[in-house]
TORDOFI-28428 format. One line per 4 residues: number of its first residue (from 1); for each residue x, y negated, z negated of C-alpha. Coordinates in pm, whole numbers, plus 50000, padded with zeros to 5 digits. Layout:
NUM) X Y Z; ... .
END
This chain:
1) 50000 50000 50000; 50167 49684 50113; 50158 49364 49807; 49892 49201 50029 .
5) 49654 49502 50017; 49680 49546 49645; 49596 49168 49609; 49302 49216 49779 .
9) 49231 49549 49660; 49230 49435 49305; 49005 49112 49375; 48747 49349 49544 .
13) 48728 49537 49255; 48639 49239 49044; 48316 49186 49217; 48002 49229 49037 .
17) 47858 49498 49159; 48086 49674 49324; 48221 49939 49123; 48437 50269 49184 .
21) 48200 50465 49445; 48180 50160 49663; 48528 50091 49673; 48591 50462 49780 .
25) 48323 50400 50030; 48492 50095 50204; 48807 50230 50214; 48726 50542 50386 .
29) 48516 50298 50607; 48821 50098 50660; 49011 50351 50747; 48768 50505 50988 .
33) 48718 50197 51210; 49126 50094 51141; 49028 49792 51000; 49257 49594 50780 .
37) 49225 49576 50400; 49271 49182 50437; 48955 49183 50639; 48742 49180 50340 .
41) 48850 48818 50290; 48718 48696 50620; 48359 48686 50511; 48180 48821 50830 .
45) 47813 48961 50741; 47837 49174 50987; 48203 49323 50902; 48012 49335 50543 .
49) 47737 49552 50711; 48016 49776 50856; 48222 49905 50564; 47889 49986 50413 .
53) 47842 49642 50159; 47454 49574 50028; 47271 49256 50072; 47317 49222 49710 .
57) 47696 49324 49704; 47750 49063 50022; 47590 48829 49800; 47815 48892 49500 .
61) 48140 48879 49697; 48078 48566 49883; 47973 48436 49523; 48333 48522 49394 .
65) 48523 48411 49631; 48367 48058 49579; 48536 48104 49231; 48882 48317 49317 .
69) 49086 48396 49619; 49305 48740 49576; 49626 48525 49471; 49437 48307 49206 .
73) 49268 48595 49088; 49592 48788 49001; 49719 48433 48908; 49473 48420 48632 .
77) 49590 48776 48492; 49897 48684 48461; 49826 48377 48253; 49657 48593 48034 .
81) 49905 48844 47983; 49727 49105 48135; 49865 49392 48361; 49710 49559 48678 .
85) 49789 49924 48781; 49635 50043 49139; 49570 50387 49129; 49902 50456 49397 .
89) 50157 50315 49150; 50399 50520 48969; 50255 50403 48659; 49906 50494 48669 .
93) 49792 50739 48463; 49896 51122 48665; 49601 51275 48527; 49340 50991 48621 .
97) 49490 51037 48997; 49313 51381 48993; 48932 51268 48903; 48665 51234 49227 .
101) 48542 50854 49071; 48881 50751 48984; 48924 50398 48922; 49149 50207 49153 .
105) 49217 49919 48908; 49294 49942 48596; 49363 49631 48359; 49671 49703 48087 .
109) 49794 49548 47765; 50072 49693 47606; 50341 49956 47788; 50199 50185 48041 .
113) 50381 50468 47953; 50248 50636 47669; 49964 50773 47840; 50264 51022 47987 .
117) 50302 51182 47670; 50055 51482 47630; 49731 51273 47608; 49458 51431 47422 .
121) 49119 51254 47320; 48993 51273 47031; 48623 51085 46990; 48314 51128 46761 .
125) 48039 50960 46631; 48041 50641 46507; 47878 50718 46224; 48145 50959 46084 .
129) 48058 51141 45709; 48315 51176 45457; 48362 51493 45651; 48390 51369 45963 .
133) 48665 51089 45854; 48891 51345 45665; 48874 51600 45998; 48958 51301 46189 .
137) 49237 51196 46022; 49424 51575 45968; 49341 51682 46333; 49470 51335 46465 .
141) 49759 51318 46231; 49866 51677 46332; 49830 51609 46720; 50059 51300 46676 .
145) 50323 51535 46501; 50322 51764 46792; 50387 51513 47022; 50030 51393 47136 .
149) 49918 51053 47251; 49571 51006 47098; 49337 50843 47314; 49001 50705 47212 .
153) 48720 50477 47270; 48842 50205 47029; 48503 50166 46876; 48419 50187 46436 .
157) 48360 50554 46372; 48538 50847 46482; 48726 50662 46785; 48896 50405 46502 .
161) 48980 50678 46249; 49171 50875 46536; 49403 50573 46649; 49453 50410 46274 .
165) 49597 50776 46208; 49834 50783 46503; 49945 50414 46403; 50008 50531 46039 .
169) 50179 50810 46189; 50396 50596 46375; 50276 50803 46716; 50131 50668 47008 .
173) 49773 50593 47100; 49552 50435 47338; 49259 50263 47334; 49005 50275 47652 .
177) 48769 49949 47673; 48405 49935 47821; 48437 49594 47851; 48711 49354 47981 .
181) 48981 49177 47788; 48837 48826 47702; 48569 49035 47479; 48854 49245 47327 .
185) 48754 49183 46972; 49044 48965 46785; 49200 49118 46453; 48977 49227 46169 .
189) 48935 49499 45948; 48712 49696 46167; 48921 49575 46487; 49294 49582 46416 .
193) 49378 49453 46780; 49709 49300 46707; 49769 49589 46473; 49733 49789 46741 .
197) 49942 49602 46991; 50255 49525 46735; 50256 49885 46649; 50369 49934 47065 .
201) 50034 50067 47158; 49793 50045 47496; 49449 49913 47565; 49318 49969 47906 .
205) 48999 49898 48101; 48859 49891 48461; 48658 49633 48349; 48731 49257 48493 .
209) 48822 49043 48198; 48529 48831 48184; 48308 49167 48181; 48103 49157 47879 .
213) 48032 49478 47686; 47724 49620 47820; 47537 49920 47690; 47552 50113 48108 .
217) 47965 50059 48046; 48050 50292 47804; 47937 50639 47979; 48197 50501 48287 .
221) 48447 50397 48005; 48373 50747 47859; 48552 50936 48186; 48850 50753 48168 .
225) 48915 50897 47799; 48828 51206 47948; 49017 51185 48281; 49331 51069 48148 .
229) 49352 51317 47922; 49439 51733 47910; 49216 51802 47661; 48942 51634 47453 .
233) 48865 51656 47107; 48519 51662 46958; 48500 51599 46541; 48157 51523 46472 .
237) 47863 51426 46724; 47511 51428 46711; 47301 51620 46995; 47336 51244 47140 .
241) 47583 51156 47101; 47820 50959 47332; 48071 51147 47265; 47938 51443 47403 .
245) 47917 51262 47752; 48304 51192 47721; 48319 51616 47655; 48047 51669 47979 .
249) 48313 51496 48199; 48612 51650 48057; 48416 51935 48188; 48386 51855 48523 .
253) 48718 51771 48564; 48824 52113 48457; 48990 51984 48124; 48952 52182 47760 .
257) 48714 52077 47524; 48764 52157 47157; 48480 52106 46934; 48590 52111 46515 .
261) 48278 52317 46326; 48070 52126 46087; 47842 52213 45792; 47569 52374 45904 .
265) 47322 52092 45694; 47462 51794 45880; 47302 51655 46196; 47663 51573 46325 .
269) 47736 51929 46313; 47447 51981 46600; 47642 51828 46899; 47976 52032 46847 .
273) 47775 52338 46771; 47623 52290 47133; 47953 52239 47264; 48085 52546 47110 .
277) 47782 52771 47261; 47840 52607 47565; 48239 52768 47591; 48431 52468 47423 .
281) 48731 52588 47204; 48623 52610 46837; 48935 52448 46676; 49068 52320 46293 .
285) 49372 52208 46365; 49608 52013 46624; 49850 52343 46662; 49467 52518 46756 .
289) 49445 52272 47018; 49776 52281 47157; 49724 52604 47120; 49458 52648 47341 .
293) 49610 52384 47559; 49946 52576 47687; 49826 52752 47971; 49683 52487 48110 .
297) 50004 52281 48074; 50226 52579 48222; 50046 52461 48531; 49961 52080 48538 .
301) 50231 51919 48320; 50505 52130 48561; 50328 51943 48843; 50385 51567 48970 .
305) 50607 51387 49171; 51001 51376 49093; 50986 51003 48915; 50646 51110 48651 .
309) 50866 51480 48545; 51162 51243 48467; 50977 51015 48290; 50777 51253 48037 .
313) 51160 51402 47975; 51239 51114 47851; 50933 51085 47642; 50962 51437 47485 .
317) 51356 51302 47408; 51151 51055 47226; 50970 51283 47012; 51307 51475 46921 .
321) 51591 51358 46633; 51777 51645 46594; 52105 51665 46821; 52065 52013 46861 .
325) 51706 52031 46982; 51808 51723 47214; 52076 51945 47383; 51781 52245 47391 .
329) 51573 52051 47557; 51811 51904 47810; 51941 52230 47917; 51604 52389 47959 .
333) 51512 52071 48193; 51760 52225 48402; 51669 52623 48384; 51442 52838 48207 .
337) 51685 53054 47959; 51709 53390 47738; 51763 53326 47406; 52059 53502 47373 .
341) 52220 53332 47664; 52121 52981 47531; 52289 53065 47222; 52596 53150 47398 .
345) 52587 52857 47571; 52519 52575 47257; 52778 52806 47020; 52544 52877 46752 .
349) 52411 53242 46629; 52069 53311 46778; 51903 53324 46403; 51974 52958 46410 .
353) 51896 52894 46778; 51521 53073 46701; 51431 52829 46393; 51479 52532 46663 .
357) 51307 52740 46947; 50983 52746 46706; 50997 52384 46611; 51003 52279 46964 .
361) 50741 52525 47070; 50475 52373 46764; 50583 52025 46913; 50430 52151 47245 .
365) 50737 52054 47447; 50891 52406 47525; 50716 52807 47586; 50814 53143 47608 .
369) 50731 53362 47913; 50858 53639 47934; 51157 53711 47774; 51234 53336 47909 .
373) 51225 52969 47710; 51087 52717 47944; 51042 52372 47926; 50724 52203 47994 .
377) 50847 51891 48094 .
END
């Protein structure tokens, strides 16, 4: 995509009105009658008509450009410190890239690359019990010790418990907006935004950033927490829960669904005990969900280009302190290895190797196959 075609893409995407399944649509117009991306600008009804634009969304997008051309659109972003991805940059989430409504704009605040590192949702209801909260926090808390990124909804409830926990924890988290960034709320006890940021955490959003939260947003915010992420994480939802929309798409897209168990007496115990008839992983504990989580990997993390494997090496590097399990990991980046001849090779006696072996397995960075350790970075 040449720099004029993602100014343009990322204005068009800023219309009212036109959202994800209309951009798809114009582009595979566009690209069916070789017309130019830039001709969207030229505001020709019958161009409009072409690449398959209402009355109402012709309306809307000669309305904006009254207001913004693609340069002071992006112009205006930039004085407010906010970051665009297009969904063919390196940065841009690897497992959103694999949805059918992905979004081709995404709005950023804080660094783009934690969403690299074993995402996992984790959402709920917002009305969590004393139950609920204390599940939260232990499954959350153990996820971010085995190397997860947390991702959530950052609403009160469930969604808040599971990124306060990863910030405690000193992990990584990220928080997925329905609306855009001039309604993200500013720092308060239910809404610890700059919190949040300082602690080297993301926020991101399709959303424009004068979109105002809006009750139709969340379900489309909901499959972004569930399409950047390899598995989702249910703790307590009602049999309406949102949450459980967040779990239907993780669904579709082929991810795992966990669901924790409930008592039986509680009416947020009715949504996960759906999920759980309905084949989602019953699960008490991160290692359960990483657990239930490795095959998949053996087969999706091990996939991407050149640039996003290097990348979540480095990450896992991140997660490690010990020298030792440093040089483990670095060698198995390389080749898949026996035990025995990785001990040979590091110098140390295989009882020794083995303890390190297991701690990098519960992290979730390394597996056995075989007689073989392999990395799954």
């Amino acid at each position: 995509m040449t720099e004029r075609d993602r100014e343009v893409l990322i204005w068009l995407t800023a219309v009212p009105g036109i959202g994800p399944q209309t951009v798809s649509k114009v582009l595979q117009r566009l690209q069916n009658f070789s017309f130019q991306l830039e001709e969207v600008c030229e505001n020709h009804d019958s161009f409009y008509k072409k690449i398959s634009l209402s009355d109402a969304q012709i309306t809307a997008l000669k309305k904006f450009q009254l207001r913004f051309s693609p340069q002071n659109y992006l112009e205006l972003l930039t004085e407010k410190d906010i970051d665009v991805l297009c969904w063919d940059e390196e940065k841009y989430p690897s497992l959103l890239k694999e949805i059918s409504s992905i979004p081709h704009v995404l709005y950023v605040k804080g660094p783009a690359e934690s969403w690299q590192n074993l995402p996992i949702s984790v959402v709920g209801t917002r009305h969590l019990t004393s139950y609920g909260e204390e599940v939260t926090k232990v499954i959350s808390g153990e996820l971010v010790d085995l190397g997860a990124t947390i991702v959530s909804g950052f609403m009160y409830g469930a969604d808040m418990e599971a990124h306060l926990t990863a910030i405690q924890k000193k992990g990584k988290t990220v928080g997925v907006l329905g609306y855009g960034f001039d309604y993200l709320p500013t720092n308060t006890t239910q809404y610890p935004t700059q919190q949040f940021l300082e602690a080297g955490n993301t926020f991101v959003t399709e959303f424009a950033p004068f979109v105002a939260a809006h009750k139709g947003n969340f379900p489309v915010r909901n499959r972004i927490v569930a399409g950047m992420s390899h598995a989702t994480v249910v703790v307590e939802a009602a049999q309406k829960s949102g949450s459980l929309i967040t779990a239907q798409y993780a669904l579709d897209f082929g991810r795992l669904v966990c669901a924790v168990p409930g008592p039986f007496t509680s009416l947020y115990s009715e949504g996960t005990k759906n999920l759980v008839n309905q084949g989602a992983k019953l699960v008490t504990t991160g290692l359960d969900v990483i657990s239930e989580l490795r095959p998949s990997l053996e087969t999706s993390v091990l996939n991407g280009s050149e640039s996003e494997k290097i990348q979540r090496r480095k990450n896992g590097l991140l997660l490690v302190h010990e020298k030792l399990e440093r040089e483990i990991l670095e060698h198995l980046f390389q080749q898949s290895e026996y035990a025995e001849k990785l001990a040979e090779v590091l110098k140390i006696p295989i009882s020794a190797l083995l303890i390190h072996l297991s701690m990098l397995e519960v992290k979730g960075l390394i597996y056995q196959k075989g007689n073989k350790w392999w990395s799954y970075l």
